[in-house]
C-alpha positions in Angstrom: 12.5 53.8 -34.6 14.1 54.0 -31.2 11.6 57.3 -30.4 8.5 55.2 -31.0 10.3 52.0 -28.9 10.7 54.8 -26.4 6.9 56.0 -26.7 5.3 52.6 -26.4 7.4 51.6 -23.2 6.1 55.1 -22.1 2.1 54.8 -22.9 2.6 51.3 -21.6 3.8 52.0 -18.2 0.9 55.2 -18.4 -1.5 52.8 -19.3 -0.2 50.5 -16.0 0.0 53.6 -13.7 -3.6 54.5 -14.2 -5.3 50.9 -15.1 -2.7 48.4 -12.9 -1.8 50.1 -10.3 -4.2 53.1 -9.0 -7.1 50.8 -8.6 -8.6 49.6 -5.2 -7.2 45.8 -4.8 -11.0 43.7 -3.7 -11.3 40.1 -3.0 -14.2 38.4 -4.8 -16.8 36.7 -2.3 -15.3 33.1 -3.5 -11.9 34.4 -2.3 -13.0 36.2 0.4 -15.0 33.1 2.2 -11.4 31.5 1.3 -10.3 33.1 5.0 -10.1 30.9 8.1 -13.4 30.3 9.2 -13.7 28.8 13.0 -16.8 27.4 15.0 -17.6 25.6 17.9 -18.4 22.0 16.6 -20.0 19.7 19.5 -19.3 16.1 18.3 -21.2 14.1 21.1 -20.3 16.0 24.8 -17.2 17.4 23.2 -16.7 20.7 22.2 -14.4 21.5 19.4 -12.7 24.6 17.5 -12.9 23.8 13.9 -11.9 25.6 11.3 -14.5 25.0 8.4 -13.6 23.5 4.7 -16.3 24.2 2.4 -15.3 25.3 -1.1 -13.5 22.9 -3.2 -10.5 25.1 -3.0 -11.0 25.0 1.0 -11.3 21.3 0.7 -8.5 20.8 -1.5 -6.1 23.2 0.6 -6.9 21.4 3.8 -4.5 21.1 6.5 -1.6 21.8 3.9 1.6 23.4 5.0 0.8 24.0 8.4 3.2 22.8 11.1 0.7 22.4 13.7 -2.8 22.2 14.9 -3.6 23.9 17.9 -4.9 21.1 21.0 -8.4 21.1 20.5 -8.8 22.2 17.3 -9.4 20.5 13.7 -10.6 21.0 10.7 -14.3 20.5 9.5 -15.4 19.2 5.3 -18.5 19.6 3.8 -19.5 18.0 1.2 -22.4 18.6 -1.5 -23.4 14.8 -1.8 -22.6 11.4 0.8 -20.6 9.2 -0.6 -17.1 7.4 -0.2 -14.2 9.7 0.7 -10.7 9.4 0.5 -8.3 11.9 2.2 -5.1 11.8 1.3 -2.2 13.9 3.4 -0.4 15.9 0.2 2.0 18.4 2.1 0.3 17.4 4.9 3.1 17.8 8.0 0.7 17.0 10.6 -0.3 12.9 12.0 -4.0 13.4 12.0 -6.9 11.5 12.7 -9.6 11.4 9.9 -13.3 10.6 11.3 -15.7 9.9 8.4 -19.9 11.1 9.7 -22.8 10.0 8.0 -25.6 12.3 6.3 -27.5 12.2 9.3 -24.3 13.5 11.6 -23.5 10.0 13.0 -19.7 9.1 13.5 -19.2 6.3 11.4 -15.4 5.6 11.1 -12.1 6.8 12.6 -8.6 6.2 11.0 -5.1 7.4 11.9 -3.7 9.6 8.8 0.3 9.6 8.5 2.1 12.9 7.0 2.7 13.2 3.5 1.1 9.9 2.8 -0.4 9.8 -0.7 -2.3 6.6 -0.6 -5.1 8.5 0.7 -7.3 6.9 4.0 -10.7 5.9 2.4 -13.7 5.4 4.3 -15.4 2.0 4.1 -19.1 3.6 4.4 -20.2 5.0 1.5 -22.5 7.5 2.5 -19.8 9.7 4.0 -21.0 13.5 4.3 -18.7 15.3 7.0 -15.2 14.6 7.9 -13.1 16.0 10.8 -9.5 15.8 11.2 -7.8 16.5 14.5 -4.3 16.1 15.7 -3.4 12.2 16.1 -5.5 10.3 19.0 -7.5 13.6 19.7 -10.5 11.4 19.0 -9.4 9.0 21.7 -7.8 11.5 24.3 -11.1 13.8 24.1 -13.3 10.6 24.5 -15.0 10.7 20.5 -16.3 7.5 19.8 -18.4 6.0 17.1 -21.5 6.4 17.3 -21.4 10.3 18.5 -23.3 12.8 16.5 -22.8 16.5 15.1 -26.1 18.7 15.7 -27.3 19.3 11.8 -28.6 22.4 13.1 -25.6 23.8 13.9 -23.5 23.0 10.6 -26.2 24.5 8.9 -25.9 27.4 10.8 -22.3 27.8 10.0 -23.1 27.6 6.1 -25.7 30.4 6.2 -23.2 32.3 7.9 -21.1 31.7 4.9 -23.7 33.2 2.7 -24.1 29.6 1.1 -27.0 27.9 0.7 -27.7 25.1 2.7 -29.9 23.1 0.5 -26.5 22.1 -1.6 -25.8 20.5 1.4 -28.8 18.3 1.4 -29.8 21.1 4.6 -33.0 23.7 5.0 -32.2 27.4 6.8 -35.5 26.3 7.9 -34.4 23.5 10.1 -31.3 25.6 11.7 -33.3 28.1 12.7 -36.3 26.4 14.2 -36.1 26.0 17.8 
């Protein structure tokens, strides 16, 4: 009995060697577009460095964890469909400012966000397709106001790049690359 214990342990750790451990580690494309992804967002006459939240899992993740966002920087959602949005700050270290844009890339709403404050920060529109966050009175200090508008054009540009297709975002590849 103890000489078969000993042989199964053995063609087990075989089996690992040859099946577990000598094959090439890939990332599948859904984990792969998981990576930072940054662009150049204009939101009216400012130009911002956002990194872009696409994927559920993106979405979900957020600003999580991190200690710090850079000055001039923030983080860009997507969504599939307008509607009301809540963001909540789950392991969220960071006081951020949450601005709510319509469909058509129109800044509808601004609120201040408070770290690791689970009562979420809902928007009162309820066509709400976009959402930047930025470091606490960015909006203010970089002169953001209501009103100001993302260029369409250029978020669909940043989900072709993706590989996604822009139509789930209620976007044509037609219209971002049209001059």
């Amino acid at each position: 009995m103890d000489g078969l214990k000993v042989l199964s342990v053995l063609s087990i750790s075989l089996t690992l060697a040859i099946f577990g451990f000598g094959c090439k580690e890939t990332q599948s494309p859904e984990l792969e577009a998981l990576k930072d992804v940054f662009f150049d967002l204009q939101v009216g006459e400012v130009t911002i460095q956002t990194e872009l939240a696409i994927l559920p899992e993106e979405r979900h993740k957020g600003l999580m964890h991190r200690d710090r966002l850079e000055d001039g920087e923030g983080m860009f959602f997507i969504f599939e469909n307008a509607a009301p949005q809540r963001f909540w700050m789950k392991n969220t270290r960071i006081p951020l400012d949450i601005g709510y844009f319509s469909p058509e890339g129109i800044l509808l709403e601004i609120h201040a966000a408070k770290p690791f404050d689970l009562t979420g920060v809902p928007s009162r529109s309820k066509k709400v397709q976009f959402v930047l966050e930025l470091n606490q009175g960015d909006f203010r200090k970089l002169g953001i106001r209501i009103g100001d508008r993302i260029q369409l054009q250029e978020i669909t540009k940043m989900i072709v790049r993706r590989g996604l297709p822009p139509e789930d975002y209620g976007l044509t590849a037609e219209e971002a690359f049209s001059e």
